[in-house]
ZAVOMI-173928 format. One record per residue (C-alpha): residue number from 0; residue in one letter; chain; x, y, z. Coordinates in nm, 2 decimals. Each point is the difference from the previous one (the first is absolute). Layout:
BEGIN
<atom NUM,A,A,<X,Y,Z>>;
...
//
This chain:
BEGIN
<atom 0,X,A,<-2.80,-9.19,11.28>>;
<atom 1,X,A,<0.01,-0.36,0.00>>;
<atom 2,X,A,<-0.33,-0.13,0.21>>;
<atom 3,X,A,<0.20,-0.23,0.25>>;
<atom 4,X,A,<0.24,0.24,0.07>>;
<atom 5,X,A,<0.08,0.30,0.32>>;
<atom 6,X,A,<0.04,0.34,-0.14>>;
<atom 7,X,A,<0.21,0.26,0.16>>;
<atom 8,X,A,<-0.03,0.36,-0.04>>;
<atom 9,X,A,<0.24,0.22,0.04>>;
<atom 10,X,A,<0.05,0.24,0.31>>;
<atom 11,X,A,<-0.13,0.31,0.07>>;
<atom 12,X,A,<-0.03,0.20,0.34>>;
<atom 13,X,A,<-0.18,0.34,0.14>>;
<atom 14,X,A,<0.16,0.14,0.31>>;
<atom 15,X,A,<-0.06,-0.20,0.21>>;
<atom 16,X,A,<0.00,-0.36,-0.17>>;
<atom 17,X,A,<0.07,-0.20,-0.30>>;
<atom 18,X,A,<-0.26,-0.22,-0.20>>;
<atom 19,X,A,<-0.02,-0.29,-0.24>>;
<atom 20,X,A,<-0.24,-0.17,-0.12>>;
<atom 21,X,A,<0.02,-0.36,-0.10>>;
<atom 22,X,A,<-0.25,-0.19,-0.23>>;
<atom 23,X,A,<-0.08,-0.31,0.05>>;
<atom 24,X,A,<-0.15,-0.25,-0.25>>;
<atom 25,X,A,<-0.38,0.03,0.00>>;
<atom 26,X,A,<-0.07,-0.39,0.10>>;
<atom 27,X,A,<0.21,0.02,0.29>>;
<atom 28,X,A,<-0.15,0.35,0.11>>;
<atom 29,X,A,<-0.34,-0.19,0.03>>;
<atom 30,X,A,<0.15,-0.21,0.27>>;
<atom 31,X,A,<0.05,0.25,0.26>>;
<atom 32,X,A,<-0.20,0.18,0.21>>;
<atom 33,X,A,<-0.25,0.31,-0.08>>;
<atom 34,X,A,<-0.01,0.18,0.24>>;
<atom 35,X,A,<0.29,0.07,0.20>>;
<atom 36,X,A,<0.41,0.08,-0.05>>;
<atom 37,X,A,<0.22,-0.30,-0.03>>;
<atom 38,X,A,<0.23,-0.06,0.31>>;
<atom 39,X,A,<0.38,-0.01,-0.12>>;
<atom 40,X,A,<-0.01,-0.43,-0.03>>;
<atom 41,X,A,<-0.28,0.02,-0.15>>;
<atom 42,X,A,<0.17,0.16,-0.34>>;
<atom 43,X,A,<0.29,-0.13,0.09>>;
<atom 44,X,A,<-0.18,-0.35,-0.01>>;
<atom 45,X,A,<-0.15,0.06,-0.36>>;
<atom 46,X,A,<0.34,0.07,-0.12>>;
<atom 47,X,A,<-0.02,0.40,0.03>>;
<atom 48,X,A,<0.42,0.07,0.04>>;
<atom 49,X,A,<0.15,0.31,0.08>>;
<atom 50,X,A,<0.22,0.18,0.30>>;
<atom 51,X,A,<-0.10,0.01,0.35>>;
<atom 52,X,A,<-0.18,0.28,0.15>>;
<atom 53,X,A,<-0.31,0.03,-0.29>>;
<atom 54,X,A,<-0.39,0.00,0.14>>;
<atom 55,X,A,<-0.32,-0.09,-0.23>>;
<atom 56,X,A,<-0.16,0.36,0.06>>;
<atom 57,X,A,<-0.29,0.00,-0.18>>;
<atom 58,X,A,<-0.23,-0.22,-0.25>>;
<atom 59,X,A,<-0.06,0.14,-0.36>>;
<atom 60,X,A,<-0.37,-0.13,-0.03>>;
<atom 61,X,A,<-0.04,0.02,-0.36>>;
<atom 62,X,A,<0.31,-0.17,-0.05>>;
<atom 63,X,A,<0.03,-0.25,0.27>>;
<atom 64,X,A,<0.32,-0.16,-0.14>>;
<atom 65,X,A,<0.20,0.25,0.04>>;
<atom 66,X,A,<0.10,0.04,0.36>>;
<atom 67,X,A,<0.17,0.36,0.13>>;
<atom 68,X,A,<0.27,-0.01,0.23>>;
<atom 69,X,A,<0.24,0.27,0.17>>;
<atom 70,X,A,<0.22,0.06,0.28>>;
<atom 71,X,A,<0.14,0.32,0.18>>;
<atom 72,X,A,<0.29,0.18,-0.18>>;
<atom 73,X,A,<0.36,-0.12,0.11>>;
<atom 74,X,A,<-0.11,-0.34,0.07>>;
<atom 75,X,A,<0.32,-0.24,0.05>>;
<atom 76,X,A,<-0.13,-0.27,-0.29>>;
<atom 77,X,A,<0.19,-0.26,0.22>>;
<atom 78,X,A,<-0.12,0.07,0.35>>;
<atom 79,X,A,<-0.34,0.14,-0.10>>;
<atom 80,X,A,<0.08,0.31,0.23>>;
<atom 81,X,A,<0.03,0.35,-0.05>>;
<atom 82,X,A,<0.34,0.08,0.00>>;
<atom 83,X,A,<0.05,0.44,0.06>>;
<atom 84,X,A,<0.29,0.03,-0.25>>;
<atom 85,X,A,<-0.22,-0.18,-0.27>>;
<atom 86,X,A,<-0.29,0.17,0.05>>;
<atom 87,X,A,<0.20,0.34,0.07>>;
<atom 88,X,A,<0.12,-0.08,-0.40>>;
<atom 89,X,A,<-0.31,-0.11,-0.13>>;
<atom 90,X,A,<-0.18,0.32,0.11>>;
<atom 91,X,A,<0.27,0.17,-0.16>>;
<atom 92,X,A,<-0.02,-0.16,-0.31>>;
<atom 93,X,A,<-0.39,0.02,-0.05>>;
<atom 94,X,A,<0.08,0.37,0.09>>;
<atom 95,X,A,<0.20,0.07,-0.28>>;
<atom 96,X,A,<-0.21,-0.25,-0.22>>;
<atom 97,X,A,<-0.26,0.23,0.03>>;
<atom 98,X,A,<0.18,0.35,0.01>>;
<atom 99,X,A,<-0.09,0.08,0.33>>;
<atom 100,X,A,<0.39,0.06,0.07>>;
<atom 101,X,A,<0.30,-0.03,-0.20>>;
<atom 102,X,A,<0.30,-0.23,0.10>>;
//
């Protein structure tokens, strides 16, 4: 990872919501505040970009720079709203990700 660059991790959901977690360059991570969850500008501001509808959850204390975000399952990435049919199909498919029924 370069050490002026936004890292992006992949997706990856429990039953009820999907996760990412993005990593930001240490330097910049020592800007921000310690002790609470950045508002939606606020990681928007430092140049955090992804889809609508994804909430800093949680901070990862030993690693600070690396901020945790998730949103409910079927979330419309352009509205930022849970859309039924989406999250109807996305319960589905972590379903049969995980063998709990087949397709």
């Amino acid at each position: 990872m370069s050490n002026s660059r936004i890292d992006y991790s992949e997706k990856y959901a429990d039953d009820a919501n999907e996760y990412r977690h993005v990593i930001l360059p240490k330097e910049l991570a020592k800007t921000l505040p310690k002790n609470r969850l950045l508002t939606e500008a606020e990681w928007r501001g430092i140049g955090v970009q992804q889809s609508r509808g994804w909430q800093h959850y949680a901070i990862h204390r030993p690693e600070p720079h690396i901020l945790l975000f998730r949103r409910p399952l079927g979330t419309d990435p352009q509205s930022g709203r849970v859309d039924p049919e989406l999250e109807r199909q996305a319960r589905e498919e972590y379903k049969h990700q995980f063998g709990i029924i087949r397709k």
